[in-house]
ZAVEXTOR-105544 format. One line per 4 residues: number of its first residue (from 1); their letters; for each residue x, y, z of C-alpha. Coordinates in steps of 0.25 Angstrom, whole numbers, plus 5000, padded with zeros to 4 digits. Layout:
N
NUM = a = X/Y/Z ~ ...
// end
This chain:
653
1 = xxxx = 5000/5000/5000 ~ 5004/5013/4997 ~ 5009/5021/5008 ~ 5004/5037/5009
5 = xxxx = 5014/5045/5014 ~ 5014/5059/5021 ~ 5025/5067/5025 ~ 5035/5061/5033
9 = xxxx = 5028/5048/5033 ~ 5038/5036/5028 ~ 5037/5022/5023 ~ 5045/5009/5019
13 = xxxx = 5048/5007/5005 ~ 5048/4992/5002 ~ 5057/4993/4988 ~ 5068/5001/4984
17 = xxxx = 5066/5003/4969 ~ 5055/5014/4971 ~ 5050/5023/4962 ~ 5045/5037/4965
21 = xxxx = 5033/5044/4960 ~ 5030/5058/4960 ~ 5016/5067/4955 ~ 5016/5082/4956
25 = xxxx = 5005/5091/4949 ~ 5017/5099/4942 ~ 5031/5096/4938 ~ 5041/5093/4949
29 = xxxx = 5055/5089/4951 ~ 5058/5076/4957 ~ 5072/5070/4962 ~ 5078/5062/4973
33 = xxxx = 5089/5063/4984 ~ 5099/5054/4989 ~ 5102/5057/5004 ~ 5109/5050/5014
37 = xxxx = 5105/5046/5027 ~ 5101/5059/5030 ~ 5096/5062/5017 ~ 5109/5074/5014
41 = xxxx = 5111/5073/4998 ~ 5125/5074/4997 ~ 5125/5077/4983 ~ 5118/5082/4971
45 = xxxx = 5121/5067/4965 ~ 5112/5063/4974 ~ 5100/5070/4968 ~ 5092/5065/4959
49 = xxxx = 5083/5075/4950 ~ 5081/5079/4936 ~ 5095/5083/4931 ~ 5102/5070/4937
53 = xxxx = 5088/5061/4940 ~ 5096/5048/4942 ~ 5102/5043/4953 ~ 5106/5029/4957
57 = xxxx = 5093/5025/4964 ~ 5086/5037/4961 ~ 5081/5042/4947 ~ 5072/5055/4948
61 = xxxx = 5063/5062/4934 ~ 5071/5071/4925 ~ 5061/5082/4925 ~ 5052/5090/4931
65 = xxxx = 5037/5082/4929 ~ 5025/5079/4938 ~ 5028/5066/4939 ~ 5039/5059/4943
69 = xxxx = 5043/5044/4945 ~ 5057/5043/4953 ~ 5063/5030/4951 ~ 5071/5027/4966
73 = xxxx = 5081/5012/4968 ~ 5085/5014/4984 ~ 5095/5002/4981 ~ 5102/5011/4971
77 = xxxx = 5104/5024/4979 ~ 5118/5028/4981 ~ 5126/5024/4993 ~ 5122/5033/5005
81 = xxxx = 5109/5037/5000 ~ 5100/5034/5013 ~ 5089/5044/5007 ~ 5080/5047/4993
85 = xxxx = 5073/5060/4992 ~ 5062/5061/4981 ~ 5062/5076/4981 ~ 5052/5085/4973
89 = xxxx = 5053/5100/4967 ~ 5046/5109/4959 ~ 5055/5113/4947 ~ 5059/5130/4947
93 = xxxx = 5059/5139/4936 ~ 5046/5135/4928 ~ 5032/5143/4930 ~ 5028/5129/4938
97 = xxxx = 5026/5129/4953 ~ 5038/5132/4963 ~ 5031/5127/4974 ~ 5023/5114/4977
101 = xxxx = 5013/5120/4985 ~ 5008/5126/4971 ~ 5007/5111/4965 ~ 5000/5098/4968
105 = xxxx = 5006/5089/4981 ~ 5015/5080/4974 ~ 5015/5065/4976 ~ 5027/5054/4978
109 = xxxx = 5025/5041/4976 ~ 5035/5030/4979 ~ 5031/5015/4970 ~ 5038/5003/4967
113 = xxxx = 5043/5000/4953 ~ 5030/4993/4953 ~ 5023/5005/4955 ~ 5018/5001/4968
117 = xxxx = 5016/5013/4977 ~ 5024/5012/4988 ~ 5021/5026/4995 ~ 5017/5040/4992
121 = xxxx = 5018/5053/4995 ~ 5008/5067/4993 ~ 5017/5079/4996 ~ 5008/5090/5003
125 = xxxx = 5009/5102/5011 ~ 5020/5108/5001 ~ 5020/5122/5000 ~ 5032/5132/4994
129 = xxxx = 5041/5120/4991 ~ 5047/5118/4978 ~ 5054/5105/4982 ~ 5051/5093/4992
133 = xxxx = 5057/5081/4996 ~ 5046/5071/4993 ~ 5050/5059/4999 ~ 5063/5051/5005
137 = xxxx = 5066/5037/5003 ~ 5076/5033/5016 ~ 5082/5022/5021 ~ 5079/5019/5035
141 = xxxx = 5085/5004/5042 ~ 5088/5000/5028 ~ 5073/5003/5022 ~ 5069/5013/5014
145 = xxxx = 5057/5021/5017 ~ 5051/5033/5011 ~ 5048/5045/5019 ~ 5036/5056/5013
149 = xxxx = 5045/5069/5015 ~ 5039/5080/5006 ~ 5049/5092/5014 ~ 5046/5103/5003
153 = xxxx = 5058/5115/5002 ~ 5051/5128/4997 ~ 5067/5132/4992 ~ 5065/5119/4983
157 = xxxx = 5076/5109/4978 ~ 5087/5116/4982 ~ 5083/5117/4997 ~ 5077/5103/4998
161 = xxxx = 5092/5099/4991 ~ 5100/5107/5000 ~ 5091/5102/5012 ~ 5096/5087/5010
165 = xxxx = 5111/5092/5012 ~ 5113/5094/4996 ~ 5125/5106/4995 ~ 5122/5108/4979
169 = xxxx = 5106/5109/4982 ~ 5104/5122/4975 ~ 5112/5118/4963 ~ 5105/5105/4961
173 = xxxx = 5092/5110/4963 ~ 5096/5121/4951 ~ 5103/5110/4944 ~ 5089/5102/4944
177 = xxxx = 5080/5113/4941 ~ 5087/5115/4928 ~ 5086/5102/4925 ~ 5072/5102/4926
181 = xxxx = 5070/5115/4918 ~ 5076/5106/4906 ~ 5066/5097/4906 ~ 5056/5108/4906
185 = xxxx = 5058/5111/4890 ~ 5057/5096/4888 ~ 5043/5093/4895 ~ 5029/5088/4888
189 = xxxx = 5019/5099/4894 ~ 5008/5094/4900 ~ 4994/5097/4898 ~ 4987/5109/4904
193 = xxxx = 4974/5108/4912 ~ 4962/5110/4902 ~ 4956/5120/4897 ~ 4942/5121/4891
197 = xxxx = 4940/5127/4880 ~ 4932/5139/4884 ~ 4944/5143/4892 ~ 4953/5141/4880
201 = xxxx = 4947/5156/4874 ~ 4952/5168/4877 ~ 4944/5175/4887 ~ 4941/5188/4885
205 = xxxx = 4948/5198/4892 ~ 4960/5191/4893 ~ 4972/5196/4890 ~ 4976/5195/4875
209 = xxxx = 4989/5186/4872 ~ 4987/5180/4886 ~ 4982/5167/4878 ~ 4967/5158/4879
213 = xxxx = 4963/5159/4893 ~ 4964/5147/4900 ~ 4955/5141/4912 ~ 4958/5126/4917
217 = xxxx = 4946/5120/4918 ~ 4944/5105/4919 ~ 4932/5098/4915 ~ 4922/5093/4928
221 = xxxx = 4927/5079/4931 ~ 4940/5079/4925 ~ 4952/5075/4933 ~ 4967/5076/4933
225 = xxxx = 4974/5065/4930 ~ 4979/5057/4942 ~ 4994/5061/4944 ~ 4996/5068/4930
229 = xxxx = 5009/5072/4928 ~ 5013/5087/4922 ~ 5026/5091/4917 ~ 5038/5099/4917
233 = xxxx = 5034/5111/4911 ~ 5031/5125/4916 ~ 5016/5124/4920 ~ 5005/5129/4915
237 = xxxx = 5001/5143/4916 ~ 4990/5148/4921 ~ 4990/5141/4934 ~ 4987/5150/4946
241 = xxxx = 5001/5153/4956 ~ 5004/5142/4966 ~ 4993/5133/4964 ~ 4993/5119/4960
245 = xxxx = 4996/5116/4946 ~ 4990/5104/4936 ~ 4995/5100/4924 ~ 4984/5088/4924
249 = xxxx = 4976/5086/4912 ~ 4963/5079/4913 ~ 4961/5063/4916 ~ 4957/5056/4903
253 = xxxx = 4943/5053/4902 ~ 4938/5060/4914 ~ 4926/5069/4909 ~ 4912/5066/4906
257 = xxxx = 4910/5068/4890 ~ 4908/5080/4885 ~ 4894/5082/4878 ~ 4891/5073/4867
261 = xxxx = 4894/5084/4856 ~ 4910/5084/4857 ~ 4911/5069/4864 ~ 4920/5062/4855
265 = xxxx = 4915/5048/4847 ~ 4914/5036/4857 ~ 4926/5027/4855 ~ 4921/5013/4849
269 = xxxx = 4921/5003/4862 ~ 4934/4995/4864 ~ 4932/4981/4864 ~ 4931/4975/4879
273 = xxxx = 4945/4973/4882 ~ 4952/4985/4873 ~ 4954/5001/4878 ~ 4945/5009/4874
277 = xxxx = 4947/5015/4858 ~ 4953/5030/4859 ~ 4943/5040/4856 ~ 4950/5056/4854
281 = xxxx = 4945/5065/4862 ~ 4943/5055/4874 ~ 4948/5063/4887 ~ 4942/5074/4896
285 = xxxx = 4941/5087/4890 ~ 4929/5098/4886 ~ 4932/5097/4872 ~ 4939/5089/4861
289 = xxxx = 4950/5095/4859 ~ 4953/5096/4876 ~ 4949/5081/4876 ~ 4959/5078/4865
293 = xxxx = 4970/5086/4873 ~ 4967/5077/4885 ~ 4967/5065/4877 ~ 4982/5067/4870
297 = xxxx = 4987/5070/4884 ~ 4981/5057/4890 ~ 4988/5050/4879 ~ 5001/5058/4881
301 = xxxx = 4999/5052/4896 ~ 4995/5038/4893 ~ 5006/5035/4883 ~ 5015/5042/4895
305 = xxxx = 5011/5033/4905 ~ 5011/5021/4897 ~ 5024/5022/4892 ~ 5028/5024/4905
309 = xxxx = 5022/5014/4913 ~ 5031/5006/4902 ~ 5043/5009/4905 ~ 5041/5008/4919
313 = xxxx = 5037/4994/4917 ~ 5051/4993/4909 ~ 5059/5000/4920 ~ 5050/4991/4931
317 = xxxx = 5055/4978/4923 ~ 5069/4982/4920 ~ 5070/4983/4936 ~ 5064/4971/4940
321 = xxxx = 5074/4963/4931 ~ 5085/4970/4937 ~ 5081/4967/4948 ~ 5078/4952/4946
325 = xxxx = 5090/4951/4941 ~ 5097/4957/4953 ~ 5092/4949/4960 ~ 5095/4936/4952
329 = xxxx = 5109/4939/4951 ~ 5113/4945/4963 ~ 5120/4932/4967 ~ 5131/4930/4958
333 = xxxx = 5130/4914/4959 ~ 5118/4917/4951 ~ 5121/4926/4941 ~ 5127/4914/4931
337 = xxxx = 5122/4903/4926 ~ 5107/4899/4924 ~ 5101/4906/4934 ~ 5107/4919/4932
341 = xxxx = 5101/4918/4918 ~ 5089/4915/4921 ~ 5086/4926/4932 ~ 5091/4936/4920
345 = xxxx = 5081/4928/4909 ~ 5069/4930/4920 ~ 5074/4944/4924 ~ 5072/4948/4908
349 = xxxx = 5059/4940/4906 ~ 5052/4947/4916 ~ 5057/4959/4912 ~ 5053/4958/4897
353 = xxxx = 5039/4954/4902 ~ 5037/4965/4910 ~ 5041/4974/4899 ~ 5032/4967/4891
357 = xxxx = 5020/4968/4897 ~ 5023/4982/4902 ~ 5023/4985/4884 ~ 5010/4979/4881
361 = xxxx = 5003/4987/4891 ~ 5011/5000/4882 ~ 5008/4994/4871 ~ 4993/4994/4875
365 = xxxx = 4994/5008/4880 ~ 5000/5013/4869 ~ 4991/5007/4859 ~ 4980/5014/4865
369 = xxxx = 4987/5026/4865 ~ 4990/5025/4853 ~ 4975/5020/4847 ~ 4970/5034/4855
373 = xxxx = 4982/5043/4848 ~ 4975/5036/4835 ~ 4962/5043/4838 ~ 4968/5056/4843
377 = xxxx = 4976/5061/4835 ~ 4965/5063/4823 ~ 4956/5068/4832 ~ 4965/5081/4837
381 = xxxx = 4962/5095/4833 ~ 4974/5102/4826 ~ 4979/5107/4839 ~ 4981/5095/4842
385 = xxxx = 4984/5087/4829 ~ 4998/5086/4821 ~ 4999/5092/4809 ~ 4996/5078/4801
389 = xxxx = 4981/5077/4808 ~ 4971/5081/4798 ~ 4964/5090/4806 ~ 4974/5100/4801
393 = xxxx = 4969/5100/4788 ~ 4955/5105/4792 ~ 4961/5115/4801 ~ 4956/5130/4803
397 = xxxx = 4960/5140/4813 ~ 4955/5137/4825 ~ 4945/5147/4833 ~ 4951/5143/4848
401 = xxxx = 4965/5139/4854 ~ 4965/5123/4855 ~ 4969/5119/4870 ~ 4982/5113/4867
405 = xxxx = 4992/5111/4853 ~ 5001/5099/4848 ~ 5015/5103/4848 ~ 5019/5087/4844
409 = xxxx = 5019/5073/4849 ~ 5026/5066/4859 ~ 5029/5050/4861 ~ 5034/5040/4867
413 = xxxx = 5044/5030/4862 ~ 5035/5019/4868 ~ 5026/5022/4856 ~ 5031/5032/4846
417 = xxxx = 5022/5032/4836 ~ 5010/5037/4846 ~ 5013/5051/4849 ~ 5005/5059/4858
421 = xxxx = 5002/5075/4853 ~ 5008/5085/4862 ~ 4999/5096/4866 ~ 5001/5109/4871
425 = xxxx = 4991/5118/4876 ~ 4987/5130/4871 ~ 4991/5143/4873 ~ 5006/5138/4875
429 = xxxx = 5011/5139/4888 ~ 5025/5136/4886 ~ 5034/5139/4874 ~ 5040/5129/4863
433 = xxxx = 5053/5128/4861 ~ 5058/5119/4847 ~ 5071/5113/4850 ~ 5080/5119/4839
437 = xxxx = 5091/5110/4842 ~ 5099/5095/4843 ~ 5087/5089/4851 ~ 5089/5074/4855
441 = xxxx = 5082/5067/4845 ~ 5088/5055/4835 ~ 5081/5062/4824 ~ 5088/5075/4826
445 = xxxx = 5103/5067/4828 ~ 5101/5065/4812 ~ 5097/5081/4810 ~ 5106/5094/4809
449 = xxxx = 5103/5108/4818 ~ 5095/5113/4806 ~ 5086/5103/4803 ~ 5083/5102/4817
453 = xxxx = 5081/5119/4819 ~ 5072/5118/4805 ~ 5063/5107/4813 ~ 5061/5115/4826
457 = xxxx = 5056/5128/4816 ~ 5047/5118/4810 ~ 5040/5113/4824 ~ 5041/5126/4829
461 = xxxx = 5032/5129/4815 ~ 5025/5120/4816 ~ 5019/5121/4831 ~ 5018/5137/4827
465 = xxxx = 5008/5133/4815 ~ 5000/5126/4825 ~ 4998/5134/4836 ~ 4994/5145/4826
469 = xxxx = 4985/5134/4820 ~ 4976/5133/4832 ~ 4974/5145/4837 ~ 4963/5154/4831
473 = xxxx = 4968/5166/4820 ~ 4976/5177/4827 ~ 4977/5171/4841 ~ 4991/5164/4840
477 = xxxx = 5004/5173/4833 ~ 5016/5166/4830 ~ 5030/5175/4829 ~ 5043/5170/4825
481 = xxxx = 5057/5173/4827 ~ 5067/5167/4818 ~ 5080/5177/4820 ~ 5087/5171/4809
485 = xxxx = 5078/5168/4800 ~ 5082/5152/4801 ~ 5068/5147/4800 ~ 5062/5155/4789
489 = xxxx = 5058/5143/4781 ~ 5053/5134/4791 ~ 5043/5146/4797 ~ 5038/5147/4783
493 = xxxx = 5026/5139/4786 ~ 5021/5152/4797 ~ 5026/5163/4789 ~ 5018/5158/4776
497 = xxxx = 5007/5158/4783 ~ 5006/5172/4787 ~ 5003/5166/4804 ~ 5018/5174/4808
501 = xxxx = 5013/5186/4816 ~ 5027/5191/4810 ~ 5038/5185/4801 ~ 5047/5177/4808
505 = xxxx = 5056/5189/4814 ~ 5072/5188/4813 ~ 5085/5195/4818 ~ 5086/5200/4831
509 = xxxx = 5077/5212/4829 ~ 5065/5203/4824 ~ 5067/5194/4837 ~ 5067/5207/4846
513 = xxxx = 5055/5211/4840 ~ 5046/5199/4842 ~ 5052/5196/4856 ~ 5049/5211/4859
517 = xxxx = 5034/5210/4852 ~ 5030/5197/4860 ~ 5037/5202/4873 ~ 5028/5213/4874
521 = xxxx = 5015/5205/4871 ~ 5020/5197/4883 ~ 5021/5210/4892 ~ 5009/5217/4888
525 = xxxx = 4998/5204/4889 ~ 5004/5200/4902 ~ 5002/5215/4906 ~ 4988/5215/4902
529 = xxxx = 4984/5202/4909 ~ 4990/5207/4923 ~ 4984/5218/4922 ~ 4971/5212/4917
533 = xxxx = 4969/5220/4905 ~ 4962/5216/4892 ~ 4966/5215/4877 ~ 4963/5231/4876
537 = xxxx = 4975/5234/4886 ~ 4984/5228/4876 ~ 4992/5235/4862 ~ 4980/5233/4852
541 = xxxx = 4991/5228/4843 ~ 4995/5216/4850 ~ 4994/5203/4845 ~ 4985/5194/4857
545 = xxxx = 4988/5181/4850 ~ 4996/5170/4857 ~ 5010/5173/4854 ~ 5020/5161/4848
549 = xxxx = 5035/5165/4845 ~ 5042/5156/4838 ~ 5058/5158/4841 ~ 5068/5151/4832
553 = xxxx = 5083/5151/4832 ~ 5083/5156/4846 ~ 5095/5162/4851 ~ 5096/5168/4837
557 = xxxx = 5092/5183/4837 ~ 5090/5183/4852 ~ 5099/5194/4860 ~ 5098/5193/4878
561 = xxxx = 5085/5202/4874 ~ 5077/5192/4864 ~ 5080/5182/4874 ~ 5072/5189/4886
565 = xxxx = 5060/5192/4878 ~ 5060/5176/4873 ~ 5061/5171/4887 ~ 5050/5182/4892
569 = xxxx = 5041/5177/4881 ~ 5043/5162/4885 ~ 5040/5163/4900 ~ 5032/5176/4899
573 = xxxx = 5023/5173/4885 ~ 5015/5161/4885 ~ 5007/5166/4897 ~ 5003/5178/4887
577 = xxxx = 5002/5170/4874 ~ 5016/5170/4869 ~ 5024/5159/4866 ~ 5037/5154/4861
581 = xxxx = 5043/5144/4853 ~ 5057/5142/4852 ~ 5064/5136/4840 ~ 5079/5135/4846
585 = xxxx = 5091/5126/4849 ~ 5094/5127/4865 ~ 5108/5125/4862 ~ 5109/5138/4852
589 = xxxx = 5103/5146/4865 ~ 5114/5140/4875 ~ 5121/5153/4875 ~ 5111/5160/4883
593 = xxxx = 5114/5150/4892 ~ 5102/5148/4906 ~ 5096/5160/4900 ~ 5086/5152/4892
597 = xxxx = 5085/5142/4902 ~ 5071/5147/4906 ~ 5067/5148/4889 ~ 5069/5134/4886
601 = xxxx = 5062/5130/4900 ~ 5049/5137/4895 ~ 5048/5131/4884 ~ 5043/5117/4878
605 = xxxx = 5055/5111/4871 ~ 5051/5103/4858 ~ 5060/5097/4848 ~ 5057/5097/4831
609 = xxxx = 5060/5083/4830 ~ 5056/5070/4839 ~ 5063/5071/4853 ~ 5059/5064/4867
613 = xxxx = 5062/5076/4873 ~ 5049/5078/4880 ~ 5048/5076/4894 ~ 5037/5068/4903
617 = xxxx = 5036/5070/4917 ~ 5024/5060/4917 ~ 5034/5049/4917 ~ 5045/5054/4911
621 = xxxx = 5044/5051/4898 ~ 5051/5059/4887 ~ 5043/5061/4876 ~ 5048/5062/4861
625 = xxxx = 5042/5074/4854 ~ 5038/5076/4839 ~ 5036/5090/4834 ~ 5022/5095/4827
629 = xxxx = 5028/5096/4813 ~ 5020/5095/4801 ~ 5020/5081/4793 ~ 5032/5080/4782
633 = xxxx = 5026/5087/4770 ~ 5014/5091/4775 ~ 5008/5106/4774 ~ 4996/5107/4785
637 = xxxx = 5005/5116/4792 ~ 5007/5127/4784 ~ 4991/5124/4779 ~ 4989/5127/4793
641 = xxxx = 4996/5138/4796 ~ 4991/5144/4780 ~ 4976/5143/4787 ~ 4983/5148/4801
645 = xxxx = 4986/5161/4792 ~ 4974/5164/4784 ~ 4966/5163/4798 ~ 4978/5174/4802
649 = xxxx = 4974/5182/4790 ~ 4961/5182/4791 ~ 4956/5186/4805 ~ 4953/5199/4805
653 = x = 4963/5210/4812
// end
């Protein structure tokens, strides 16, 4: 039976290959402590965390995440280490909470490698903390027990580090929040709480620029998911100061129907025995395309969990067989001869049929995953759809802003052919940023620089053409800034089209001038909304559209200047509907040295080729991303951006 601890309360661990389980309602930093007999660390070599997450008997999560899983082998730790400290921490310099009284109470769980729950752990009564020591495994008579700590530190890890006896805390707690800002830029954002459509109008009177307004509203009866994960990215904004913050999207099939009119056709009944066929459109939501959004972010969750329940079935089996074989040949009589083969032959053969049967319940997942992606894929609406899904050619400018936008796929290597859509809502709330550089792929091993800065204008082109292509005529502007004029030929496909606010500008002198046009918009909307004025308080001249400036060849063209105004418009626009999207290679940038640091953090980083760069604080998957790019030879881009323009020219000035 599973014991519930409180604090201070302690309990007898009857195994020591252990792992450790941790849910939090927002991205948190998870990491261990190897302390002697009075728990003193007595070096940074015995800290486990993100930037050195393996230690012998202890390995910890690379990122920041809302779920962690800590893998923990007392038989393995390091001589003279008497104690284990599961430590927690909410990561600094991101809009996200700085204190855990601001976020849900997070919860500790310590399981077999079976799963079996051994004892857990609520944290409650924190308040200004930052970091907290979760629990403690010690060894006590030559037991080990686990000992409910929660001992929060409002100065955070550097205090809490320094309080077990560590000389370099301050350093390491530094050296482990940079490592968590890396893996900011590579993290798959989560969904947003929902939105009904009434609320995704503008309301009148609000400040022009500012964007749709947006209530959360959740449908009577719907329910967050139980212990849903979030991830490692700034939150969302819009959430009120210091209170809790939820990242949850709705439970599949939660709500009643909605009425008859907009219900989507029955699925034919499943013969007794089979899952029940796909149907699109089958998850909560108030209207097709919100239940659509649900539906691909439940897929995007199942094939998660199924490919991770898979591997850990693998991992469970290559450790049983280890230690079956341990065991069989820790007499060396025994290691020769019949018996000694024989323990190995049995060792492998309940290994092989553990694997086995752990991939025909994938196999079973994943064809249903696959059999629903079958049926939803047709059924999206362009927002949602790639660029090879017929919808497109029957497209017309849309009269409202969709919920959320298809920026690519994502997959697993489990099943590569079954990519899940990767959806963004709407207005943006964090910048793109196309990596222009050598990116880690095999594909780009075989390409030179060019070829890959030539495919980073293309994606950046083609996610531009369609986020001008669903928003209504006249509410979404694109600029573009191409200093050196490198991309001319690639942008052809916007500036043809006549959907440029401006041409692309170039030199030094066109880069001030757009910088210093957008930074001003920024100042005078945030003005108007604090001090609660209307569209009349604003230049009658201003373009109230939702703002994209697209940025290529960054550094080129930029003085210390340029680069102030570019990162005030990537911490300070998306609130007020501008946005950036960055085409640049970090490595030409890397003579500015920490001073883009923040830049890069704030923004989405996705590559032109396919990469598993993309992080999964659900289980810790990486995700291998495919950008949006139109079909080889085909021409429904610019047909779309050629009907994106004459809706341009045509709405009346």
């Amino acid at each position: 039976m599973t014991a519930e601890l409180v604090r201070g309360q302690n309990h007898p661990l009857p195994q020591t290959r252990l792992e450790i389980r941790v849910s939090a309602g927002t991205p948190i930093v998870a990491g261990a402590t190897l302390g002697d007999e009075q728990g003193r660390v007595h070096g940074v070599e015995r800290v486990a965390h993100p930037g050195s997450p393996a230690l012998p008997g202890v390995e910890v999560s690379r990122q920041a995440a809302a779920e962690h899983r800590l893998a923990v082998d007392l038989e393995a730790l390091g001589e003279g280490v008497h104690r284990v400290g599961v430590l927690l921490a909410l990561p600094l310099g991101t809009p996200g909470p700085s204190r855990f009284a601001a976020v849900a109470a997070p919860f500790v769980a310590v399981t077999g490698l079976d799963g079996a729950e051994i004892a857990s752990y609520t944290i409650t009564g924190l308040g200004e903390e930052s970091a907290v020591v979760a629990l403690e495994l010690y060894r006590r008579q030559g037991a080990w027990k686990i000992r409910a700590v929660g001992q929060g530190y409002a100065g955070g890890l550097a205090d809490l580090l320094a309080d077990h006896g560590l000389p370099e805390a301050g350093r390491l707690a530094t050296a482990v929040q940079e490592a968590i800002a890396v893996g900011v830029s590579r993290s798959v954002a989560a969904p947003s709480p929902r939105t009904s459509d009434d609320a995704r109008v503008r309301a009148s009177g609000a400040a022009p620029g500012a964007g749709p307004a947006r209530t959360d509203v959740e449908p009577p009866g719907a329910q967050p998911s139980v212990a849903q994960p979030s991830v490692a990215v700034p939150p969302q904004q819009g959430v009120a100061d210091g209170g809790p913050i939820s990242y949850a999207h709705p439970r599949r099939r939660t709500t009643p129907p909605p009425p008859p009119s907009s219900v989507p056709s029955a699925a034919p009944a499943a013969a007794p025995g089979e899952p029940a066929r796909p149907v699109a459109g089958d998850a909560a939501g108030w209207s097709m395309d919100e239940r659509l959004y649900n539906q691909v972010w439940g897929m995007f969750e199942d094939l998660a969990r199924a490919v991770a329940a898979f591997r850990s079935a693998v991992d469970f089996a290559d450790s049983r067989r280890e230690q079956e074989l341990d065991r069989a040949l820790s007499d060396p009589c025994g290691r020769l001869g019949s018996a000694g083969n024989q323990a190995r032959e049995e060792a492998h053969a309940k290994r092989e049929d553990l694997v086995a049967r752990a991939k025909e319940v994938l196999d079973r997942d994943l064809a249903q995953l696959t059999a629903e992606s079958e049926v939803v894929e047709p059924a999206l609406p362009p927002a949602y759809a790639r660029w090879d899904n017929p919808v497109w050619h029957a497209y017309r400018v849309p009269m409202e802003i969709p919920m959320a936008l298809r920026i690519g796929d994502v997959r697993l290597p489990e099943r590569p052919e079954l990519r899940i859509p990767m959806l963004v809502r709407l207005p943006l709330e964090r910048g793109l940023w196309i990596d222009a550089g050598r990116v880690g792929s095999e594909a780009a091993a075989f390409m030179d620089a060019a070829q890959i800065k030539g495919l980073a204008v293309d994606t950046a082109v083609a996610i531009a053409a369609r986020l001008l292509a669903v928003y209504p005529a006249h509410e979404f502007a694109v600029h573009v800034i191409d200093p050196a004029g490198s991309a001319a030929s690639r942008l052809a496909p916007l500036t043809r089209s006549g959907v440029l606010a401006a041409p692309p500008a170039a030199g030094a002198a066109g880069v001030s001038e757009v910088l210093a046009r957008l930074t001003e918009r920024v100042d005078l909307v945030q003005m108007a909304a604090r001090g609660g004025a209307g569209a009349d308080a604003l230049p009658p001249d201003m373009d109230t559209a939702e703002q994209l400036l697209i940025v290529n060849d960054f550094p080129h063209g930029f003085d210390d200047r340029a680069l102030n105004q570019l990162r005030y418009l990537a911490d300070e626009g998306p609130s007020v509907g501008v946005h950036l999207l960055m085409v640049a290679d970090r490595e030409d940038a890397s003579e500015y040295g920490p001073v883009l640091h923040p830049l890069w953090r704030s923004l989405l980083r996705l590559t032109p080729i396919p990469e598993d760069h993309l992080a999964d604080p659900w289980v810790g998957h990486a995700w291998t991303y495919e950008p949006p790019l139109a079909p080889s030879g085909s021409r429904v881009l610019e047909q779309v951006l050629d009907r994106v323009g004459e809706a341009r020219a045509a709405w009346p000035r």
